[in-house]
LUMPAKOL-436235 format. One record per atom (N, C-alpha, C): residue number from 1; residue in one letter; atom name; x, y, z. Coordinates in steps of 0.1 Angstrom, whole numbers, plus 5000, padded with zeros to 4 digits. Atoms other than C-alpha are relative to their C-alpha. Layout:
// LUMPAKOL-436235
SITE  num  residuo  atomo  east  north    up
SITE  NUM        A     CA     X      Y     Z
...
END
This chain:
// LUMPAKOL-436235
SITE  num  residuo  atomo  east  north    up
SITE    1        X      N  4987   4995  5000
SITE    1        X     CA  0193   0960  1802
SITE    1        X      C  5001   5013  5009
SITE    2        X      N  4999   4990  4987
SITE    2        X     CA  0206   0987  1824
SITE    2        X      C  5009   5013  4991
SITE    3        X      N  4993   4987  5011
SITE    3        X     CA  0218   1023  1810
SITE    3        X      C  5018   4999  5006
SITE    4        X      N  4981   4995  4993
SITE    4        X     CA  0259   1033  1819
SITE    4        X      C  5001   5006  5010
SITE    5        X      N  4998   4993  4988
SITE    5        X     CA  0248   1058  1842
SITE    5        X      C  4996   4992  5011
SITE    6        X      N  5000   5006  4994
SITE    6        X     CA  0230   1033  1861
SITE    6        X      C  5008   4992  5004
SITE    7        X      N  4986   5002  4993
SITE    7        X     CA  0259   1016  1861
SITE    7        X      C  5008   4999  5010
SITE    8        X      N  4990   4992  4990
SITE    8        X     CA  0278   1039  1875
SITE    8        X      C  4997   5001  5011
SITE    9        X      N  5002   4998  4987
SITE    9        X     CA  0261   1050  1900
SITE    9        X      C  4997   4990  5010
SITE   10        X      N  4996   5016  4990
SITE   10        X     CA  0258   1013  1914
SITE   10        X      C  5012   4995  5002
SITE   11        X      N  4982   5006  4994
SITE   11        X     CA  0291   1005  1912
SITE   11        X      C  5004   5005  5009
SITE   12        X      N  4994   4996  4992
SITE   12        X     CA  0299   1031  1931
SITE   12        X      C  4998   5000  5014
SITE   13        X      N  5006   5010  4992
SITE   13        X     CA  0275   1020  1956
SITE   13        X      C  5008   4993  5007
SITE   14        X      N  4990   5012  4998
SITE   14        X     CA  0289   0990  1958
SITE   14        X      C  5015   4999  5007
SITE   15        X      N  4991   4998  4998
SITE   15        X     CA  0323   0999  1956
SITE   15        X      C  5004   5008  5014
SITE   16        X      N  5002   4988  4987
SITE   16        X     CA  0320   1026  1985
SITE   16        X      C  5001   4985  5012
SITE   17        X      N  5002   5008  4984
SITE   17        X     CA  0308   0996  2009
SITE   17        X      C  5011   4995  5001
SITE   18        X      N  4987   5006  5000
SITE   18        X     CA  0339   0975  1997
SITE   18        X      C  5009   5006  5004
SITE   19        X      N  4986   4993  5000
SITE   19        X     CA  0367   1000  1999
SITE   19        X      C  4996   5003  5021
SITE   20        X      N  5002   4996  4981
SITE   20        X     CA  0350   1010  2040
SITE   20        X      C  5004   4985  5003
SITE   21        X      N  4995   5012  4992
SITE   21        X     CA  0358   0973  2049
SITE   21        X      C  4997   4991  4997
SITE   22        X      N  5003   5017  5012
SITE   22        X     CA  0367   0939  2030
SITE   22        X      C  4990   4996  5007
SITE   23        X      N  5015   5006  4995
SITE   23        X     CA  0336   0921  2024
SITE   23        X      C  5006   4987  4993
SITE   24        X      N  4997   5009  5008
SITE   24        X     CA  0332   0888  2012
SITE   24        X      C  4989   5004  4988
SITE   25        X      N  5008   4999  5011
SITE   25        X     CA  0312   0881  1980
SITE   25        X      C  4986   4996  5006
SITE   26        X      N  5007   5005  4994
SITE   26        X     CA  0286   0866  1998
SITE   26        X      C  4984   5007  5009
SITE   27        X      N  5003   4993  4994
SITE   27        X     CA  0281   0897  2020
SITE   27        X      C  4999   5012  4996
SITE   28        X      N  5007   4984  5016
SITE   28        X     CA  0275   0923  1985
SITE   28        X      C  4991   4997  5001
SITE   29        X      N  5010   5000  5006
SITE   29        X     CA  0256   0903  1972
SITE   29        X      C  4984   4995  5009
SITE   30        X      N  5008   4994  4990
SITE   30        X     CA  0233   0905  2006
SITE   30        X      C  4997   5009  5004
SITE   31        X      N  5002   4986  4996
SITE   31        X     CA  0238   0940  2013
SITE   31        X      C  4992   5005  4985
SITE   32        X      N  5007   4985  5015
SITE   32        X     CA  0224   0949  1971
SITE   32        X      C  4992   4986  4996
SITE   33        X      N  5012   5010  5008
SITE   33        X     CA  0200   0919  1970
SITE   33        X      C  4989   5007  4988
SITE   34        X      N  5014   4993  5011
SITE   34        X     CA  0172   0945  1958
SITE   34        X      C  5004   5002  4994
SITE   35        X      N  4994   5002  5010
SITE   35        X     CA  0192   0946  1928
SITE   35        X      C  5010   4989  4996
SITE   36        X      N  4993   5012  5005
SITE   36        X     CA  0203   0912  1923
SITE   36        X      C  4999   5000  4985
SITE   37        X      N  5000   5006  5017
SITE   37        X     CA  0206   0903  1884
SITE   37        X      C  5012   5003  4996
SITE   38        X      N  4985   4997  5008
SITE   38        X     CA  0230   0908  1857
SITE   38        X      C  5010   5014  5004
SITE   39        X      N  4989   4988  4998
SITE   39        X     CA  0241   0942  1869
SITE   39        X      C  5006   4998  5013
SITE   40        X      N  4990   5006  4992
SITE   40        X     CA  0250   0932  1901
SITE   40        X      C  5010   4990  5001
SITE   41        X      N  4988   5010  5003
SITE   41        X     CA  0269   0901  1886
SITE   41        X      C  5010   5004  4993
SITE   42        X      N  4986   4993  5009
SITE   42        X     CA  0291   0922  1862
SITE   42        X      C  5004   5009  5013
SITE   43        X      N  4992   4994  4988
SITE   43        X     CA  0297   0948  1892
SITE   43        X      C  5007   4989  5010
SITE   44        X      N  4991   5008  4991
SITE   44        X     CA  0310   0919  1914
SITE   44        X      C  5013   4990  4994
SITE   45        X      N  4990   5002  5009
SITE   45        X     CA  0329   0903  1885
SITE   45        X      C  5014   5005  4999
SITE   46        X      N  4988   4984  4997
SITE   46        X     CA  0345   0937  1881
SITE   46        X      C  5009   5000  5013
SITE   47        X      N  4996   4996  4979
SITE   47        X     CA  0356   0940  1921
SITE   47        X      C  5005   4988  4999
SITE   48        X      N  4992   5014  4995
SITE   48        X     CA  0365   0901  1920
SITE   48        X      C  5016   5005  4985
SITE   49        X      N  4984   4999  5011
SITE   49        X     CA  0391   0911  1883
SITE   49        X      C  5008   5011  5009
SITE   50        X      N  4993   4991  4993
SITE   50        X     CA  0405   0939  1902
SITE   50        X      C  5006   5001  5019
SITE   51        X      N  4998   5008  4986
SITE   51        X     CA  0410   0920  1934
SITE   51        X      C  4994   5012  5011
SITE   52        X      N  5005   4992  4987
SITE   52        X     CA  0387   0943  1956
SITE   52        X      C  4989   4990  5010
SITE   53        X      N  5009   5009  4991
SITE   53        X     CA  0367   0909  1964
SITE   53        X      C  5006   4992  4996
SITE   54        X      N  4989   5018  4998
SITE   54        X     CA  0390   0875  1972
SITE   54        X      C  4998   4994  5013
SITE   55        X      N  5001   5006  4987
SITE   55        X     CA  0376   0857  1994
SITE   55        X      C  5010   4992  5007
SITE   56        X      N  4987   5005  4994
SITE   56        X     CA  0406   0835  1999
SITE   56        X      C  5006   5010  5006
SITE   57        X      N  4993   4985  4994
SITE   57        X     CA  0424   0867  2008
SITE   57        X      C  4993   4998  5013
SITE   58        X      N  5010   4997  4987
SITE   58        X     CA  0393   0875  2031
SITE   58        X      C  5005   4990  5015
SITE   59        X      N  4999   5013  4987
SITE   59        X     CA  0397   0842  2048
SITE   59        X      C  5013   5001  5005
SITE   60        X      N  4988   5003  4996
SITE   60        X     CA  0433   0842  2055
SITE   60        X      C  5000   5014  5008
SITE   61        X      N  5003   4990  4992
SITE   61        X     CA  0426   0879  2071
SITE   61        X      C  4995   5001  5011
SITE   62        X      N  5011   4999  4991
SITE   62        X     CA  0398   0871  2088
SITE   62        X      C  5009   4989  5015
SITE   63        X      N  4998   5009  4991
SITE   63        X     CA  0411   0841  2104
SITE   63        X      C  5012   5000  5005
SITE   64        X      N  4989   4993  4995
SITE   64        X     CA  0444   0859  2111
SITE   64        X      C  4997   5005  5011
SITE   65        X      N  5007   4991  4986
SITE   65        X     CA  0423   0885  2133
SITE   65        X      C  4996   4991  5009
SITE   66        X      N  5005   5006  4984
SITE   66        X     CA  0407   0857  2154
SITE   66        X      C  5010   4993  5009
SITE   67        X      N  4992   5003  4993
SITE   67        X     CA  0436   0843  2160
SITE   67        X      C  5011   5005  5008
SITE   68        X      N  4990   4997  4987
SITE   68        X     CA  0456   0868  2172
SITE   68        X      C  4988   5008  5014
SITE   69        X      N  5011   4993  4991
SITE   69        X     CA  0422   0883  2195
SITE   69        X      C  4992   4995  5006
SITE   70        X      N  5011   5003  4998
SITE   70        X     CA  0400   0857  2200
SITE   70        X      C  5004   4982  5003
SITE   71        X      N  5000   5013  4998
SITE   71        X     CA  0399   0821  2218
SITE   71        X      C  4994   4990  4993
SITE   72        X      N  5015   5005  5011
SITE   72        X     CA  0380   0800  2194
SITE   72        X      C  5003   4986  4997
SITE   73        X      N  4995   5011  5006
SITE   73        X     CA  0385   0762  2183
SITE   73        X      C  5001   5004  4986
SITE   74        X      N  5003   5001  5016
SITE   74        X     CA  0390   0748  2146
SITE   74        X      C  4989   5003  4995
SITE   75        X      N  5019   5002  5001
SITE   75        X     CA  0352   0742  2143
SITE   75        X      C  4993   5016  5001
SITE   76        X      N  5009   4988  4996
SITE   76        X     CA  0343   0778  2158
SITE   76        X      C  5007   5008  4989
SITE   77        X      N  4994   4994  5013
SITE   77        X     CA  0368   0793  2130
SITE   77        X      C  4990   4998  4987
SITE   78        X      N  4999   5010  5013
SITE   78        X     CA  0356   0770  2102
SITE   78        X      C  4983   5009  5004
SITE   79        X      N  5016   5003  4997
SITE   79        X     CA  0314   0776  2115
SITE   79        X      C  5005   5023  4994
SITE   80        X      N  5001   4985  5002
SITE   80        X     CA  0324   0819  2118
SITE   80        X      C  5007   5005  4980
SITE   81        X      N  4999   4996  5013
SITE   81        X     CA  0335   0818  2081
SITE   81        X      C  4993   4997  4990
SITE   82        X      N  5011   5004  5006
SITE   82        X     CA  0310   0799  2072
SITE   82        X      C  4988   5013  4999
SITE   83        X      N  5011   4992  4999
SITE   83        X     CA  0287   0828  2085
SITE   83        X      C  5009   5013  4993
SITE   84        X      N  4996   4986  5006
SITE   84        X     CA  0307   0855  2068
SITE   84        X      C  4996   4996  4984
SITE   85        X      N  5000   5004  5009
SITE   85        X     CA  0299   0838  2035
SITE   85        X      C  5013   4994  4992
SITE   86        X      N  4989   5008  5007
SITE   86        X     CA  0328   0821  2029
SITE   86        X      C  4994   4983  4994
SITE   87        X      N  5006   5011  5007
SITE   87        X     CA  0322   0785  2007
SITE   87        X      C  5007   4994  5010
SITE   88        X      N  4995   5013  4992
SITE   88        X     CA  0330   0754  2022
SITE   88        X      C  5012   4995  4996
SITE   89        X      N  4985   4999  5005
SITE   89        X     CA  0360   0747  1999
SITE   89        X      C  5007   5011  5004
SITE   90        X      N  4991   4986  4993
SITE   90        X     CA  0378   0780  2008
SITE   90        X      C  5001   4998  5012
SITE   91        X      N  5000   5002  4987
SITE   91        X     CA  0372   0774  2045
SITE   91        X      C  5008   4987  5000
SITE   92        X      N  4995   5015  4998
SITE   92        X     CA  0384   0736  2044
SITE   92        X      C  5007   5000  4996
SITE   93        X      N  4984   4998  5004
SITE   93        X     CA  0412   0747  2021
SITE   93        X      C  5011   5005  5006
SITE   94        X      N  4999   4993  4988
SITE   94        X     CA  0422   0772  2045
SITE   94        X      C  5007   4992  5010
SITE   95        X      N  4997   5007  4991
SITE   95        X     CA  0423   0749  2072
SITE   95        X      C  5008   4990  4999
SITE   96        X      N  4989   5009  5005
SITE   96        X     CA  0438   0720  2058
SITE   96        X      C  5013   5003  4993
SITE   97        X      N  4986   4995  5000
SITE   97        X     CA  0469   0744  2046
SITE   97        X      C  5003   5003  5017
SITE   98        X      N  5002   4995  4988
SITE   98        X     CA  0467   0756  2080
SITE   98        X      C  5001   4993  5013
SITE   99        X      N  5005   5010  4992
SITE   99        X     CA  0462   0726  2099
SITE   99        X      C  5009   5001  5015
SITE  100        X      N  4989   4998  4990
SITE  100        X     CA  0496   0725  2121
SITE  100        X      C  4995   5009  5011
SITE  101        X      N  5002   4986  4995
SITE  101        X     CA  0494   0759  2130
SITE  101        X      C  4985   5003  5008
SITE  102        X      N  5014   4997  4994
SITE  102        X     CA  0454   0759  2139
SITE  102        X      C  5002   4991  5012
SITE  103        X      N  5000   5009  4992
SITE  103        X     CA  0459   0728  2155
SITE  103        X      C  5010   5012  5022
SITE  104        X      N  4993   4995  4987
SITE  104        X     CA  0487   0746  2182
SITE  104        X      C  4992   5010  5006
SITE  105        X      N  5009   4988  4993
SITE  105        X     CA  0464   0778  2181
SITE  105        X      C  4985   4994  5011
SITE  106        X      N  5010   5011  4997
SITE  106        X     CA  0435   0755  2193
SITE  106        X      C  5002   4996  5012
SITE  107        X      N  4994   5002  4987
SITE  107        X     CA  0457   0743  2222
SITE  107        X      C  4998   5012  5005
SITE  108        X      N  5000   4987  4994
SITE  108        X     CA  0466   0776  2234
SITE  108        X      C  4990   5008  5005
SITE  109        X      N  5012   4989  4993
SITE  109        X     CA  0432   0791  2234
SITE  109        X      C  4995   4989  5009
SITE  110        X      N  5009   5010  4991
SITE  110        X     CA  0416   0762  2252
SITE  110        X      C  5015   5000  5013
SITE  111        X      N  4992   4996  4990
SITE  111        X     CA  0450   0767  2279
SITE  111        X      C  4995   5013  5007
SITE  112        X      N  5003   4988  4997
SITE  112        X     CA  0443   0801  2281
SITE  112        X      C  4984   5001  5009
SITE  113        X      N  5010   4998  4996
SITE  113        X     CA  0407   0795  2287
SITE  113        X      C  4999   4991  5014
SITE  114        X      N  5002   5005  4989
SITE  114        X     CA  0414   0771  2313
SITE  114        X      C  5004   5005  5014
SITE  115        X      N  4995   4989  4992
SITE  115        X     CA  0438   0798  2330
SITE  115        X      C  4992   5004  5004
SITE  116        X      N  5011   4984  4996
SITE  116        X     CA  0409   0824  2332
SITE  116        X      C  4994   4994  5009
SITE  117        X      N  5011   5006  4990
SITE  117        X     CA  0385   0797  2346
SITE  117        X      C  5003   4996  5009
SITE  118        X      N  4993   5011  4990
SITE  118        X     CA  0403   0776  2368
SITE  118        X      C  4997   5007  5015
SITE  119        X      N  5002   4998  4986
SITE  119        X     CA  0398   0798  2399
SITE  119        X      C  4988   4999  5005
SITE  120        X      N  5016   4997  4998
SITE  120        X     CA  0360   0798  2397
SITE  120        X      C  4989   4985  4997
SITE  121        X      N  5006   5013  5003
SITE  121        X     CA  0349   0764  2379
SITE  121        X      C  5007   4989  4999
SITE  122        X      N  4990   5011  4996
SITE  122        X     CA  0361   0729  2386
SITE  122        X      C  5002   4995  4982
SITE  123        X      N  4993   5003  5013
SITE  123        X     CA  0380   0713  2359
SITE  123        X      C  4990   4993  4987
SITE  124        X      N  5005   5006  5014
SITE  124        X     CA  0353   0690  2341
SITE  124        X      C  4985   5009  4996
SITE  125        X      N  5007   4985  5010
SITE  125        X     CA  0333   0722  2334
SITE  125        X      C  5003   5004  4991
SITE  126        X      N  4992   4993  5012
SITE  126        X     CA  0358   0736  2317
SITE  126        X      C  5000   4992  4990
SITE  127        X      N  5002   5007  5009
SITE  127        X     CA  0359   0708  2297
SITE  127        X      C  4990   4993  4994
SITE  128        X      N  5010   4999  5009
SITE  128        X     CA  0329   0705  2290
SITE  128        X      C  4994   5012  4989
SITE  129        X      N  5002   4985  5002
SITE  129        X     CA  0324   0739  2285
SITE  129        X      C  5011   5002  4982
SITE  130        X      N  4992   5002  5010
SITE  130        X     CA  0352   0731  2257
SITE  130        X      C  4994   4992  4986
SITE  131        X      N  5004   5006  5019
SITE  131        X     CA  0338   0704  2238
SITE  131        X      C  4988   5005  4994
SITE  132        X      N  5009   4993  5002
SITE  132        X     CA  0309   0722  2240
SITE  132        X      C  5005   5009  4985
SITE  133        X      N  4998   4985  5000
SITE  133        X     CA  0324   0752  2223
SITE  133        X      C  5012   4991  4983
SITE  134        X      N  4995   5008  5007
SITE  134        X     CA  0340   0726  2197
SITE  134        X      C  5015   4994  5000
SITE  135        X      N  4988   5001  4998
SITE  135        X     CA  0374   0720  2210
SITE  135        X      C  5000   4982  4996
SITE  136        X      N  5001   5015  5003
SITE  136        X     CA  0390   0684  2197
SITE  136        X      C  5001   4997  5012
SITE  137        X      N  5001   5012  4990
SITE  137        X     CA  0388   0654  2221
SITE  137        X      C  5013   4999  5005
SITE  138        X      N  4987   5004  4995
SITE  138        X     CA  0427   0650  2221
SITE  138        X      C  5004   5015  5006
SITE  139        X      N  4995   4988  4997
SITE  139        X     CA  0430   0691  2230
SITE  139        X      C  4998   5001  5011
SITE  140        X      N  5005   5004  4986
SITE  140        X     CA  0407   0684  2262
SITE  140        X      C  5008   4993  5008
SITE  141        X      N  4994   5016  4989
SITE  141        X     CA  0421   0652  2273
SITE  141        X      C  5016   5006  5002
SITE  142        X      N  4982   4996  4996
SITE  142        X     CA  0461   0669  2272
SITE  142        X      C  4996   5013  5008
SITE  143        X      N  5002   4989  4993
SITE  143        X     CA  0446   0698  2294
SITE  143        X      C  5007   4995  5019
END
């Protein structure tokens, strides 16, 4: 068992990393591994009752920012939430609310990226360069 003060002074730890810039759960409980056990599970408990850790939240944030900053397919979305420790339900929930909307963003960035390139690499570069990079089959082929 762990004293109060100990506690405290972890939570606040903790809490310090959280409040400088949402984390997922994923990405505590990697940053305070060397104190993994029950005190770390009641501190993250606490942070998830008090909504300072939601990963849902997180994801709909996250994948807000790449979308308005960053060219990316479905796949490179879905793969970069994966690596933030997001679960695979959350992510595929995400997406499948989202689907429309990803789907148009998806076009757009693979347009965009065709714009940039197009004066320098011939066309079935780019498109490879796409499916590579996980773009769908039907987002290529309407290029």
């Amino acid at each position: 068992m762990y004293s109060p003060e100990e506690y405290d002074k972890f939570k606040i730890r903790v809490l310090k990393y959280v409040l400088y810039k949402k984390r997922t759960e994923s990405e505590v409980r990697f940053k305070f591994s060397e104190n993994a056990g029950k005190i770390l599970d009641d501190i993250i408990e606490y942070l998830k009752e008090e909504k300072y850790i939601d990963d849902k939240r997180y994801t709909e944030k996250f994948a807000n920012e790449c979308i308005a900053l960053k060219n990316l397919s479905i796949k490179e979305l879905r793969y970069n939430l994966y690596r933030k420790g997001i679960s695979k339900e959350i992510a595929d929930e995400y997406i499948t609310k989202n689907k429309e909307m990803l789907i148009n963003y998806e076009r757009e960035s693979a347009r965009k990226i065709l714009e940039k390139r197009q004066s320098t690499e011939d066309l079935e570069y780019i498109k490879k360069h796409l499916f590579i990079k996980g773009y769908m089959e039907e987002t290529i082929k309407n290029l």
